[in-house]
N, C-alpha and C positions, 0 to 999 in steps of 0.2 A: 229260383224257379218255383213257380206253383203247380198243385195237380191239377191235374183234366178238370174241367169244369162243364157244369152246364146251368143257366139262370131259365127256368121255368117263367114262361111270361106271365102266369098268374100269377107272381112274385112282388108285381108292382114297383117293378126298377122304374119304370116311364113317369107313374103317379108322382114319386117321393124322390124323383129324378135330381133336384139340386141336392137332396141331403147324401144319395148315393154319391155323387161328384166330389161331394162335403167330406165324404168318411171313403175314398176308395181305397185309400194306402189303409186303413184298416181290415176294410175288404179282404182286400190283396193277404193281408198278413192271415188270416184263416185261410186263406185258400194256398199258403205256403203248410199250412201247420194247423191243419183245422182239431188238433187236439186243446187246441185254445177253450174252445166253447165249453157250453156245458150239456150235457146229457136233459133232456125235459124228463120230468118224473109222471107214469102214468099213474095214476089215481085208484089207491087200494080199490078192491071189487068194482073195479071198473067191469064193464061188459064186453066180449070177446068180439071185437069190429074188424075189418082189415087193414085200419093201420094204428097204431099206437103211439102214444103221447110222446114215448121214450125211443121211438125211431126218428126223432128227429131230434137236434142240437141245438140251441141260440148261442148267440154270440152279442153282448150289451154293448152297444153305441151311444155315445152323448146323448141328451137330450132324449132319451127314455124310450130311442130307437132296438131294435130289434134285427138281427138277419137271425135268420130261421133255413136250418139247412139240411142236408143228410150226407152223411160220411159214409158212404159204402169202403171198408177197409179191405176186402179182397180184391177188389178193384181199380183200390188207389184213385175214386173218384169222387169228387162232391158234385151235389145238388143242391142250388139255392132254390128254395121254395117260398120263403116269404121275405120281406122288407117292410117295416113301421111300425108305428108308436106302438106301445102298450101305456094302455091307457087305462083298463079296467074291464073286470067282464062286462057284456052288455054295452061295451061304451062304442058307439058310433067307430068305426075304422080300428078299434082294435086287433094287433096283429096276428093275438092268439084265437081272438074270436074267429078271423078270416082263415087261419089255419086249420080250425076245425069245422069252418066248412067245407072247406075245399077238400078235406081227407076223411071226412064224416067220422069223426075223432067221439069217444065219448065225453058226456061233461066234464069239465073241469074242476076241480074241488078246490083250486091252489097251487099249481105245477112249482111255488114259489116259496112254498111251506115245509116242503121237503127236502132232506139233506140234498142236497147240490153233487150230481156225482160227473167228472170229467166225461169229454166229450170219446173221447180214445187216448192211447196210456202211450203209445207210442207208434210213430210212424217212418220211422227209420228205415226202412225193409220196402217199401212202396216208392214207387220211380216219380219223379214229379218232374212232369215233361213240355211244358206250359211256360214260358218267357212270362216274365214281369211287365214288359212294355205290353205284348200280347194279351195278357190277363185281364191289364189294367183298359188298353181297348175297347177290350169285350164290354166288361164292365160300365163304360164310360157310355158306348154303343145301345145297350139296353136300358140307359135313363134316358134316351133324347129321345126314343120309340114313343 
């Protein structure tokens, strides 16, 4: 069983569509257990914005792919917010770059230099009410958009 889900269409499931196809049973498996990923590190004196580097999670994919997501744990519910490459700051379709537009993120200094801290410790306690066939659907549904 996975939890509640929801894919944000500026996510770019449709863009990177065969790679989501490619990787969905990994998908699937963070949306089983999304204590998988890791916690994004926000950036010492970073500046006080509305959303922060560390409210969201990654999760590393082959090929130097990226899901970018948010674990709401009183909720029991994730949000995928991004899909693709990391590639480097500034590089053309970059996933982090596009995340920090879309959330008007402060700079980044290296979210990749810093201790690595889990995404959530435990999810035990949280109802995952969401079929696998289901999930995997959904999933499948927002690459071919």
């Amino acid at each position: 069983m996975l939890f509640p889900f929801e894919i944000l269409p500026e996510a770019d499931f449709h863009r990177y569509g065969p790679n989501v196809r490619a990787y969905c049973g990994q998908i699937a498996k963070v949306l089983a257990d999304p204590c998988l990923g890791q916690r994004l590190r926000q950036p010492p004196d970073a500046p006080l914005t509305d959303y922060r580097w560390d409210d969201f999670c990654k999760f590393d994919l082959p090929r130097r792919l990226r899901l970018i997501y948010v674990w709401n744990e009183e909720a029991g519910f994730v949000t995928i917010v991004k899909f693709g490459p990391h590639l480097g700051h500034d590089e053309l379709d970059d996933v982090y770059d596009g995340l920090a537009r879309m959330f008007e993120l402060p700079p980044d200094d290296g979210h990749a230099q810093q201790m690595a801290e889990q995404c959530c410790s435990d999810t035990s306690s949280a109802e995952r009410a969401t079929s696998l066939e289901v999930g995997t659907e959904q999933i499948r549904r927002m690459a071919r958009r």
